[in-house]
C-alpha positions as CSV (number, residue, x, y, z in Angstrom):
1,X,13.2,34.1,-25.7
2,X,16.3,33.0,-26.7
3,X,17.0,35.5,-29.4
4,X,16.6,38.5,-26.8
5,X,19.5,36.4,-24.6
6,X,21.7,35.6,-27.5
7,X,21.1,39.6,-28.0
8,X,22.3,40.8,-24.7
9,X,25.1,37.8,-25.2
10,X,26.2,40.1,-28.5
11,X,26.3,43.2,-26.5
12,X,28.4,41.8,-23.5
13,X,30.8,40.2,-26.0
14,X,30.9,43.9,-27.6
15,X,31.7,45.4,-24.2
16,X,34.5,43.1,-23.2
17,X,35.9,43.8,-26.7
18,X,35.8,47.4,-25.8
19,X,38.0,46.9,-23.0
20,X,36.8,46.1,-18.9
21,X,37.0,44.2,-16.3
22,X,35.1,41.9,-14.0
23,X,33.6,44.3,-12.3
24,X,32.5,45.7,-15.6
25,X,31.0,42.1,-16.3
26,X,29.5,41.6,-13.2
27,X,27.4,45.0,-12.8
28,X,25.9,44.4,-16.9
29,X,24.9,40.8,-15.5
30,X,23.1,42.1,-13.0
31,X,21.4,45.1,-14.6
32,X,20.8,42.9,-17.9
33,X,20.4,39.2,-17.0
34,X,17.8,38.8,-14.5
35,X,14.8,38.0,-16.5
36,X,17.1,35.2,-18.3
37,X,18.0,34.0,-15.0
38,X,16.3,33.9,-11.9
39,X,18.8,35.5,-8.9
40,X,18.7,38.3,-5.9
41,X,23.1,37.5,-6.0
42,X,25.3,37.1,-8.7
43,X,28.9,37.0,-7.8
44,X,32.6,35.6,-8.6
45,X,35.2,33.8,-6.5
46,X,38.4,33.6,-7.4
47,X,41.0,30.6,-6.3
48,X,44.3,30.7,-5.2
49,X,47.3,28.1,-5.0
50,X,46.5,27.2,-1.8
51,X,43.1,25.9,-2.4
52,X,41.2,29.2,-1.0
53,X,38.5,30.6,-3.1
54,X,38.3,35.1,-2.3
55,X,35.0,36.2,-2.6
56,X,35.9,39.4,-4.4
57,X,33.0,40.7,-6.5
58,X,29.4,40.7,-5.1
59,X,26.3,42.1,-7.0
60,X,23.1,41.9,-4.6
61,X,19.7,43.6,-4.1
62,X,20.8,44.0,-0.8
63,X,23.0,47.4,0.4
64,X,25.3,45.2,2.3
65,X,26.7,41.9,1.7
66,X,28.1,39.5,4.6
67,X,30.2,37.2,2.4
68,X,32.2,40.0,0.5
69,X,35.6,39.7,0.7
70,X,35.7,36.6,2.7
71,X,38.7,34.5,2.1
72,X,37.7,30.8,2.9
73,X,39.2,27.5,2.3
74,X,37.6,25.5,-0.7
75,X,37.5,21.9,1.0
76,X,35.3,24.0,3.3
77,X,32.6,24.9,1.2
78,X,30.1,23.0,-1.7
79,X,32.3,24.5,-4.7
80,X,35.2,22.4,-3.9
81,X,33.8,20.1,-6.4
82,X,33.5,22.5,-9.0
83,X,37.0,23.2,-8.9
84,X,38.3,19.8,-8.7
85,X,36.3,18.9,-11.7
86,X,36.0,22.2,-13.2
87,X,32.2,20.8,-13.4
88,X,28.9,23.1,-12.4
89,X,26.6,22.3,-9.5
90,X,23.2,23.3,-8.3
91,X,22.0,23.5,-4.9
92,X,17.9,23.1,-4.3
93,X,17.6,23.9,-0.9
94,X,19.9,25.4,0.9
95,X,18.1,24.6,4.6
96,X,18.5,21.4,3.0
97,X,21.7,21.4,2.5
98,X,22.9,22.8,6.4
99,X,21.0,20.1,7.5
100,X,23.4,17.5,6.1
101,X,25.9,19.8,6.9
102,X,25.8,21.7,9.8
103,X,29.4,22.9,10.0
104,X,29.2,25.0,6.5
105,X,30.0,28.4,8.3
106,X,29.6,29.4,4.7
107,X,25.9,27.9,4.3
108,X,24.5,29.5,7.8
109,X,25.7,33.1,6.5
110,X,23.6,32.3,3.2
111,X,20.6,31.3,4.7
112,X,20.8,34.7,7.1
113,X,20.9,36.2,3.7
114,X,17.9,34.3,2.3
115,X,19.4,32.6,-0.2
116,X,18.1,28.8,-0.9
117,X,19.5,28.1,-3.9
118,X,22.2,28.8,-5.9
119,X,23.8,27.6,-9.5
120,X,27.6,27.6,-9.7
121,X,29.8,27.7,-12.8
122,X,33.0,26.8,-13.3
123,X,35.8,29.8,-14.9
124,X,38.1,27.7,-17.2
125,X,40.9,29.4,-18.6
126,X,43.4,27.3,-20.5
127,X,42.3,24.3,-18.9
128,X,43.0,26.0,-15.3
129,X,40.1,26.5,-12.8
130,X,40.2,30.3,-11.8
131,X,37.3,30.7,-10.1
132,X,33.3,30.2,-10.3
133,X,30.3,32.3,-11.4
134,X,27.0,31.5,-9.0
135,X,24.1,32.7,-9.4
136,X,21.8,33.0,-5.6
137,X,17.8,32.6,-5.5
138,X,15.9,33.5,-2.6
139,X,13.8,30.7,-4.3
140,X,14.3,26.9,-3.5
141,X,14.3,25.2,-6.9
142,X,15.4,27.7,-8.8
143,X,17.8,26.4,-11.5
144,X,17.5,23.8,-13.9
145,X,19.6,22.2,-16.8
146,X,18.6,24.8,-19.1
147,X,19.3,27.4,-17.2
148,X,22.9,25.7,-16.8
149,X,23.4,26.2,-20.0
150,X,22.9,30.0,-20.1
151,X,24.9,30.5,-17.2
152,X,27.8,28.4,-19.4
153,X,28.2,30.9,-21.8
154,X,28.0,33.9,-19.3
155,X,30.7,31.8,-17.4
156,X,33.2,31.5,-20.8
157,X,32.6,35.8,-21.4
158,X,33.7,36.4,-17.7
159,X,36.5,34.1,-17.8
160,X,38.2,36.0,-21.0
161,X,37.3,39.4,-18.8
162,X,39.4,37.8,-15.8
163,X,41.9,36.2,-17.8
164,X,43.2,39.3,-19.6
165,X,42.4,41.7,-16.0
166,X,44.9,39.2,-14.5
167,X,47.5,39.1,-17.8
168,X,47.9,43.1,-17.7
169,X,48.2,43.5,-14.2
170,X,51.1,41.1,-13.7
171,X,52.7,42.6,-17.2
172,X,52.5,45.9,-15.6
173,X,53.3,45.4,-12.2
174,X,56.7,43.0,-13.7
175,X,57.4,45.5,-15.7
176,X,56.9,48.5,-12.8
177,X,58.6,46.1,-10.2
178,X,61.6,45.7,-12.6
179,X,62.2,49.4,-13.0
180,X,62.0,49.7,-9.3
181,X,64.9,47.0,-8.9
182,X,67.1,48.8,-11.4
183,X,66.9,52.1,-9.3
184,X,67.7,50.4,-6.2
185,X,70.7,48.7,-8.0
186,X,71.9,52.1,-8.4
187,X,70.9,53.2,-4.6
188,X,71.7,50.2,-2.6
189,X,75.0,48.5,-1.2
190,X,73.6,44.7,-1.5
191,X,70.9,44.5,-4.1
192,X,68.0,42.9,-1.6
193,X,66.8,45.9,0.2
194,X,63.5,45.2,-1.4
195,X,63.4,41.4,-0.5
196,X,63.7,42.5,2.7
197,X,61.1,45.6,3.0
198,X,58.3,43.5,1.3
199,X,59.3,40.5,4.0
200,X,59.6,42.7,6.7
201,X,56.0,45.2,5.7
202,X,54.9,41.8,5.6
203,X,55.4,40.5,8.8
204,X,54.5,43.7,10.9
205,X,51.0,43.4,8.6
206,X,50.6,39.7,9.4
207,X,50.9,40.5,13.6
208,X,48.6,43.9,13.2
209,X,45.8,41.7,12.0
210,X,45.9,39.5,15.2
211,X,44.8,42.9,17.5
212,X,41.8,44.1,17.5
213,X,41.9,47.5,16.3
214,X,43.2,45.6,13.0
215,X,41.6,42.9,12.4
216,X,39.1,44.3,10.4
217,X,41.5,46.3,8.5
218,X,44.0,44.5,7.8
219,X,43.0,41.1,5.4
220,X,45.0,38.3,3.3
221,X,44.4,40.7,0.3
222,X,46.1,43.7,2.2
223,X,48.8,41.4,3.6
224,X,49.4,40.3,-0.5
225,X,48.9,43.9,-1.7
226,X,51.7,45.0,0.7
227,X,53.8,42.3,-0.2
228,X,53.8,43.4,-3.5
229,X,53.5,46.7,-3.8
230,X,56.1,48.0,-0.8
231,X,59.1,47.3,-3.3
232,X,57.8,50.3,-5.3
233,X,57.8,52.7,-2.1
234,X,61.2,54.8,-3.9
235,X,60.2,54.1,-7.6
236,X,60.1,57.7,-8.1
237,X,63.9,58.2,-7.7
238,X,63.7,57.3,-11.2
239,X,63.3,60.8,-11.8
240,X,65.9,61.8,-9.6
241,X,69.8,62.9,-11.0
242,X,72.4,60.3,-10.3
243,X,74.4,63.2,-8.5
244,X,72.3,63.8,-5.8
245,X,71.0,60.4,-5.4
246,X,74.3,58.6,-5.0
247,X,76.0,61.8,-3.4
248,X,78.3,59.8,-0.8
249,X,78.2,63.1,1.3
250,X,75.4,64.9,2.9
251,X,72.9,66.5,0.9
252,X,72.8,70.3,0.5
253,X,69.1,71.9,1.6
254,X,68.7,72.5,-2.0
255,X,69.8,68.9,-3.2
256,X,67.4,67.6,-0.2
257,X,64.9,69.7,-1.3
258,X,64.7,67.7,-4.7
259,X,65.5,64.2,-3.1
260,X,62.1,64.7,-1.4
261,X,60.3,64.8,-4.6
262,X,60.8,61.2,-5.3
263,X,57.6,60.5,-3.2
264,X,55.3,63.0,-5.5
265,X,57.2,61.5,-9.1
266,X,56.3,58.1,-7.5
267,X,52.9,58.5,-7.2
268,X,52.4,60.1,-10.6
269,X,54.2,57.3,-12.5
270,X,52.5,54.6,-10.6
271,X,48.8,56.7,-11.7
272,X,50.1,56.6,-15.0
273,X,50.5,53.2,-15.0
274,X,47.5,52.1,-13.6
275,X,45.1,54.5,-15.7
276,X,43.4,51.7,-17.7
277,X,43.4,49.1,-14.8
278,X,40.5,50.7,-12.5
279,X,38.8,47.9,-10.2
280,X,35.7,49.1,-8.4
281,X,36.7,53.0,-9.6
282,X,39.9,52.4,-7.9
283,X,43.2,52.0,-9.4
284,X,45.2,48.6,-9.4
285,X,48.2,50.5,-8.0
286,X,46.2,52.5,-5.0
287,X,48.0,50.8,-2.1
288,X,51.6,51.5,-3.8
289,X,50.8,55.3,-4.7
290,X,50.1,55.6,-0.8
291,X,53.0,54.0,0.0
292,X,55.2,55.7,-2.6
293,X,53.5,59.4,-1.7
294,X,53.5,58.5,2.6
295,X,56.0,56.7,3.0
296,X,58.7,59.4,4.1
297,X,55.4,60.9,6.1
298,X,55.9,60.7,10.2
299,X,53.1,60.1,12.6
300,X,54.0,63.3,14.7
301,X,53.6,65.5,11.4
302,X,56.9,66.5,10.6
303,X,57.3,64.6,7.3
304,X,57.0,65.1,4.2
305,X,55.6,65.8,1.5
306,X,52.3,66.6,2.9
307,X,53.4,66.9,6.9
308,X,50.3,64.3,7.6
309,X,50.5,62.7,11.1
310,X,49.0,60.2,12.8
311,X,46.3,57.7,11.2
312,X,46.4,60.7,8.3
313,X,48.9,58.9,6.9
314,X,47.6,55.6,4.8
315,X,48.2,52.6,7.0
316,X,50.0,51.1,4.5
317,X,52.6,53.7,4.3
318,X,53.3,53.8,7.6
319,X,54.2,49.8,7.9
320,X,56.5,50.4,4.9
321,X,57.7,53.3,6.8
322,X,58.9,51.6,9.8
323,X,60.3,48.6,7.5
324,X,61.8,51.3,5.1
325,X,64.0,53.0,8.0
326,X,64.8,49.4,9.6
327,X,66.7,48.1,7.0
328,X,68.0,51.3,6.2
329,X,69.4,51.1,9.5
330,X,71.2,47.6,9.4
331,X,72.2,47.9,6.2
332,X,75.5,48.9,4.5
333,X,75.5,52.5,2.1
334,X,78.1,54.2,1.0
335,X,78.1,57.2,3.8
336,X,77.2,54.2,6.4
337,X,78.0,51.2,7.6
338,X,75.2,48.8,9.0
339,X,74.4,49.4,12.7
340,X,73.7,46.7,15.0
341,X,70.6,44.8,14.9
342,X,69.5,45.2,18.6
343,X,70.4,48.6,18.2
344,X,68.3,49.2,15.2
345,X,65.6,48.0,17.1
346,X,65.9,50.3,20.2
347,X,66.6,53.2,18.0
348,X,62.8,52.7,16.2
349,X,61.5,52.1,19.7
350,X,62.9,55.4,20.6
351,X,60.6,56.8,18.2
352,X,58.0,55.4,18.4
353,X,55.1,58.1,18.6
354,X,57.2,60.7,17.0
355,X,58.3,58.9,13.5
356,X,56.4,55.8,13.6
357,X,52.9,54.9,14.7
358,X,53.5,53.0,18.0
359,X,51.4,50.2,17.0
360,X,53.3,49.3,13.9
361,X,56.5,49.4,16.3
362,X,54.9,47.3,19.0
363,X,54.0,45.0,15.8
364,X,57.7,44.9,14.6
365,X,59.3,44.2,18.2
366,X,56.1,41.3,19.0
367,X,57.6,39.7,15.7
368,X,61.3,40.6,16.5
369,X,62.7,37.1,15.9
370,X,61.2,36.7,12.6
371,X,62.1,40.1,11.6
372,X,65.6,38.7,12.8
373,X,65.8,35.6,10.5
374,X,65.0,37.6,7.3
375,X,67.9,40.0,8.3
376,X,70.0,37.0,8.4
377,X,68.6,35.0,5.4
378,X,69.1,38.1,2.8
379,X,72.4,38.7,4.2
380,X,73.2,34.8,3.5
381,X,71.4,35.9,0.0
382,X,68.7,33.1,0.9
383,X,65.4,33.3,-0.1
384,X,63.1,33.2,2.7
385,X,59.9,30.2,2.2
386,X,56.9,31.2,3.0
């Protein structure tokens, strides 16, 4: 029995060598693995620095899944020992378990599931604690030492797949995010008009979650996606001549006509980037071509490049919108000089409903005084701690 599972071992190792990602991992586990061990779930969870594991990847027997995407607090749930000492754990019964624990949010939303046991190993990488592979039984009793010992090698496969997924993104995106700071060395008066659009898309993304018609949109991985991808919103003025996109005068219909094509060159570098990173059939870079392609959009129709309106328009793009034309508006250029602050924000209430979405406004002026500080921190050249 152990010859067919060192087998299918062989061939995962061959696929990872082939080039995928988690996702990848996760789908050949489930298809593959089940006879070697017992599970209706198998899934990862990844950790952050602030002691929150993201339950990101889910494969299930079931069409939907309760627990996807959750972001939770480790201390919170039974794999807070895993991470601590990057050692597996098995849970018998998970009725059990609630019973002595009655709190575990987590737990109840299992046991709705079905679920009664579950096997959790640790993903090491370097000596760093990543995340955890678990396997789910509808079956009390389910896993066993030996069993452990399968899931460790499965666990040491997936952790190479993560650790290299993670490696190239943050190469590419550095490398994407630096190319986007030298244009806007070229196109801005103080250098830290893209400190203050991330901090600012943030912000308005942060209060949008707290309404209702949000809150189910917007999560912490869209608050962190548009964190870091809204400094690329004008990476395509890379392809843009330095005579029409420094022009201190205004810009003939013609010149305009090309200016506007930054947001169409955006979005095809930022594909090109991202052709080999696909998570879920998606790219890595989807939020930032939205942005990069919608963010010159305006919610009564009239932008461009598409002329979308209203909720047409990604909703990312329109919060980087808003932030976009805010700063522009306090800042310094070389045709401008920066216009006051409460002005700035009178001028984007006057449009709200014709250029921006008015709950995006609404969100900026209900999180006016933080808005406030970062305009003041960047102009001290302070960075703001979050």
């Amino acid at each position: 029995m152990m010859g067919v599972f060192a087998s299918k071992v062989i061939g995962l190792y061959e696929t990872l060598n082939r080039g995928c990602t988690p996702s990848d991992i996760l789908d050949r586990l489930y298809k593959e693995f089940r006879e070697d061990i017992p599970f209706e779930r198998v899934s990862i969870v990844l950790t952050n620095n602030e002691g929150q594991i993201y339950l990101n990847e889910l494969r299930h027997k079931k069409a939907s899944n309760m627990l996807q995407g959750r972001l939770v607090d480790a201390e919170d749930t039974s794999l807070s020992e895993v991470f601590r000492r990057q050692e597996p754990r098995i849970i018998n019964d998970y009725q059990d378990y609630f019973a002595q624990k009655p709190s575990s949010e987590l737990t109840a939303m299992l046991l709705e599931e079905g679920i009664r046991s579950s096997m959790a190993y640790p993903l090491v990488v370097n000596g760093i604690g990543i995340g955890a592979l678990i396997f789910a039984s509808s079956t009390p009793n389910a896993y066993n030492g030996d069993l452990l010992a399968k899931a460790r090698i499965l666990a040491n496969i997936l952790a190479v797949a993560v650790e290299k997924t993670i490696l190239v993104d943050d190469l590419i995106l550095a490398s994407i995010t630096g190319l986007a700071k030298l244009v806007e060395a070229k196109d801005s008066e103080t250098g830290l008009h893209l400190q203050r659009i991330q901090n600012y898309s943030k912000i308005i993304a942060e209060q949008l979650s707290t309404t209702s018609k949000y809150q189910r949109v917007i999560d912490e991985q869209f608050i962190e996606d548009i964190y870091k991808f809204s400094p690329l919103h004008d990476i395509g003025k890379v392809g843009i001549a330095d005579g029409i996109l420094l022009k201190p005068a205004k810009l003939t219909e013609e010149e305009f006509a090309v200016m506007k094509r930054h947001t169409v060159i955006g979005a095809e570098v930022l594909k090109k980037s991202s052709n080999n990173l696909l998570r879920r059939g998606r790219h890595f870079f989807d939020m930032a071509i939205q942005i990069a392609l919608g963010h010159h959009e305006k919610y009564d129709g009239t932008g461009y490049p598409y002329g979308l309106a209203g909720e047409a328009i990604p909703l990312s793009a329109r919060i980087v919108s808003l932030a976009d034309v805010f700063d522009a508006l306090t800042s310094k250029r070389v045709y401008k000089q920066p216009i006051d602050i409460d002005v700035s924000f009178k001028m984007v209430a006057d449009e709200s409903g014709s250029h921006f979405d008015p709950d995006i406004v609404q969100a900026m002026l209900d999180r006016r005084l933080d808005i406030i500080e970062i305009c003041e921190l960047y102009k001290e050249n302070i960075e703001p701690v979050w």
